[in-house]
C-alpha positions as CSV (number, residue, x, y, z in Angstrom):
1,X,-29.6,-8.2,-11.8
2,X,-27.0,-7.4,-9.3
3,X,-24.0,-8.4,-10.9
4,X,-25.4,-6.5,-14.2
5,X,-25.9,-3.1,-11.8
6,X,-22.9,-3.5,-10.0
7,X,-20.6,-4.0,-13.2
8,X,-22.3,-3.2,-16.4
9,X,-24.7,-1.2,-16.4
10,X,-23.3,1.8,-17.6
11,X,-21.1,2.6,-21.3
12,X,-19.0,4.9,-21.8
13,X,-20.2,6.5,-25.3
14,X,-18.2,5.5,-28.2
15,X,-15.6,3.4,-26.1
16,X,-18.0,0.4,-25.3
17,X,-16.8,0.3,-22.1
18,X,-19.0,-0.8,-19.9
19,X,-19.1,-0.3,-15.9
20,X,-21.6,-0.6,-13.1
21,X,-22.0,0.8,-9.8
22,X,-19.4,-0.8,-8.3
23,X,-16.2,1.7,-9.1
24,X,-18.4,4.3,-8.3
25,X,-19.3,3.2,-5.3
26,X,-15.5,2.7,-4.5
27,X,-14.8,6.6,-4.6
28,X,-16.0,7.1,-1.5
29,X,-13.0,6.5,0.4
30,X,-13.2,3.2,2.8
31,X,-16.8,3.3,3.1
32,X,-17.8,2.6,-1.1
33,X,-15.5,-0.5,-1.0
34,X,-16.8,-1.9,1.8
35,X,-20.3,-1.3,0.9
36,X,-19.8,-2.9,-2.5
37,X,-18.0,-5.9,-0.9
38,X,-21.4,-6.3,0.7
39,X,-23.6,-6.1,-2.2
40,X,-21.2,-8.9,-4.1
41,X,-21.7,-11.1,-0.7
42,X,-25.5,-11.4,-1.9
43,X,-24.1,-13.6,-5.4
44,X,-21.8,-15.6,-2.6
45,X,-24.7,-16.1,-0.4
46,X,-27.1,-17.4,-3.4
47,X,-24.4,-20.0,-4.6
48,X,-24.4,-21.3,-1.5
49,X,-28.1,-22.0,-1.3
50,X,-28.3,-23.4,-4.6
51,X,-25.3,-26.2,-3.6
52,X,-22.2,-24.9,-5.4
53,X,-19.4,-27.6,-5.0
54,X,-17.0,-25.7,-2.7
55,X,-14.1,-25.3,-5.0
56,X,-16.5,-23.0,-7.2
57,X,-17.1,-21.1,-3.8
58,X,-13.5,-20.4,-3.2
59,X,-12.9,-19.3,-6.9
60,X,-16.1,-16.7,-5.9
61,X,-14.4,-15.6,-3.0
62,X,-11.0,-15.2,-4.5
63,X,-12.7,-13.1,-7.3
64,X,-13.7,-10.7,-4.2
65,X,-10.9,-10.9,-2.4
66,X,-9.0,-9.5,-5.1
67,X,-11.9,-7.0,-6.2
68,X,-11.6,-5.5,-2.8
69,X,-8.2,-5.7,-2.2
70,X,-7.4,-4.2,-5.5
71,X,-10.4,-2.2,-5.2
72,X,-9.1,-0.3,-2.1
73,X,-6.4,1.5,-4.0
74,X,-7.6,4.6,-4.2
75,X,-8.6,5.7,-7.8
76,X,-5.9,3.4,-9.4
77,X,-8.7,0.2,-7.6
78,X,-11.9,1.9,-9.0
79,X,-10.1,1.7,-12.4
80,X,-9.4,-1.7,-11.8
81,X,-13.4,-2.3,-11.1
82,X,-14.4,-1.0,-14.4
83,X,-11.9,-4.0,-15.6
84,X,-12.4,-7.2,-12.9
85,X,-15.9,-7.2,-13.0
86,X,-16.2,-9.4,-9.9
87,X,-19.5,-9.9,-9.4
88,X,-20.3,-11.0,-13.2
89,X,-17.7,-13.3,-13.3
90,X,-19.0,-15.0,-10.0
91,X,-22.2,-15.3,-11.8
92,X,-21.1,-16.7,-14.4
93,X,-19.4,-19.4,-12.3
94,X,-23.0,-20.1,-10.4
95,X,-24.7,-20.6,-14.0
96,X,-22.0,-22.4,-15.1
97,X,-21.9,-24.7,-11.9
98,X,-25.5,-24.8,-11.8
99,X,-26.0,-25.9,-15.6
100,X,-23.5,-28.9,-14.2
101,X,-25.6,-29.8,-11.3
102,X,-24.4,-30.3,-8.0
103,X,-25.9,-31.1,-4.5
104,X,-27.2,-28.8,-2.0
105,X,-25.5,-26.8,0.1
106,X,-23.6,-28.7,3.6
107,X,-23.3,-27.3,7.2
108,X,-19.1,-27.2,5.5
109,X,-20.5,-24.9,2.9
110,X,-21.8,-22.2,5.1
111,X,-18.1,-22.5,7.3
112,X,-16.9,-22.4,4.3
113,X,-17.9,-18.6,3.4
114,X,-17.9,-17.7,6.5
115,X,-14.3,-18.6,6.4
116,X,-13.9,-16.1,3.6
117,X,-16.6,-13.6,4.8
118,X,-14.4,-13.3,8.3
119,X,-11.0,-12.6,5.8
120,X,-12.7,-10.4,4.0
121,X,-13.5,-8.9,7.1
122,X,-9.9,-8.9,8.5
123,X,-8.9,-7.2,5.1
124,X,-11.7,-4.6,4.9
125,X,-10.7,-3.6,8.5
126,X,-7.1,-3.2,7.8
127,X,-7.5,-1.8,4.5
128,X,-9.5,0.9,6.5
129,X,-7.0,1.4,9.1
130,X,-4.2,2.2,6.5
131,X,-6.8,4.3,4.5
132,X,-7.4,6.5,8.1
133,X,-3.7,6.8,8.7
134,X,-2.7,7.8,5.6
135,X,-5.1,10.5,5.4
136,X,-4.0,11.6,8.5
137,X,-1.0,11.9,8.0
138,X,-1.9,14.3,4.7
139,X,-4.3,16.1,6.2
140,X,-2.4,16.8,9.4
141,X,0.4,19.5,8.1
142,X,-2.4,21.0,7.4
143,X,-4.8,21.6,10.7
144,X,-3.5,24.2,13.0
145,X,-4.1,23.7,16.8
146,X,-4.6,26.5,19.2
């Protein structure tokens, strides 16, 4: 149900374009990536409790590294959302993967994500950083001191 809120839940009328929660949550600048990141972390952290092998993992987390990275672009990312749909391609790998079979999840596993969750990290916080200094320096010109 995630994946279907955060990327399809929506249609644009007459287009059949669907879209979910997820680009709309990335308008808020810095904050709605970040927050989506999260809610995509959820799928992540349920394919490693059901045992997915960890090349299956990696592709998962390369799917959101590149949602968010994209993603943080302003406007030009939340387009790109509507497109990627992250999350229902990492579900589709954890059916996919699960339909195979696999064995359960390994102490490596869990480093394993948190591997990615502490990049993910590491890019949220820099993508932030640029975010806040770029709107500074717009918004700057702009603010009088006296």
């Amino acid at each position: 149900m995630l994946a279907y809120w955060l990327d399809s839940a929506f249609e644009i009328p007459g287009l059949r374009w669907r879209f979910g929660l997820d680009p709309l949550i990335g308008l808020i600048p810095g904050l709605g990536d970040l927050a989506s990141t999260f809610m995509s972390l959820f799928i992540l952290g349920a394919a490693i409790r059901y045992g997915v092998p960890k090349i299956t993992l990696m592709r998962m987390g390369l799917n959101l590294g590149i949602d968010f990275a994209v993603g943080a672009i302003p406007f030009v990312g939340d387009v790109f959302d509507v497109w990627w749909k992250a999350n229902l391609r990492n579900m589709e790998l954890l059916r996919r993967s699960r339909s195979m079979g696999s064995a359960r999840a390994t102490p490596g596993d869990y480093l394993f994500v948190g591997v990615i969750f502490a990049a993910l990290m590491v890019i949220l916080v820099g993508a932030a950083m640029l975010t806040w200094a770029l709107l500074s320096a717009v918004v700057s010109p702009f603010t009088t001191r006296g």
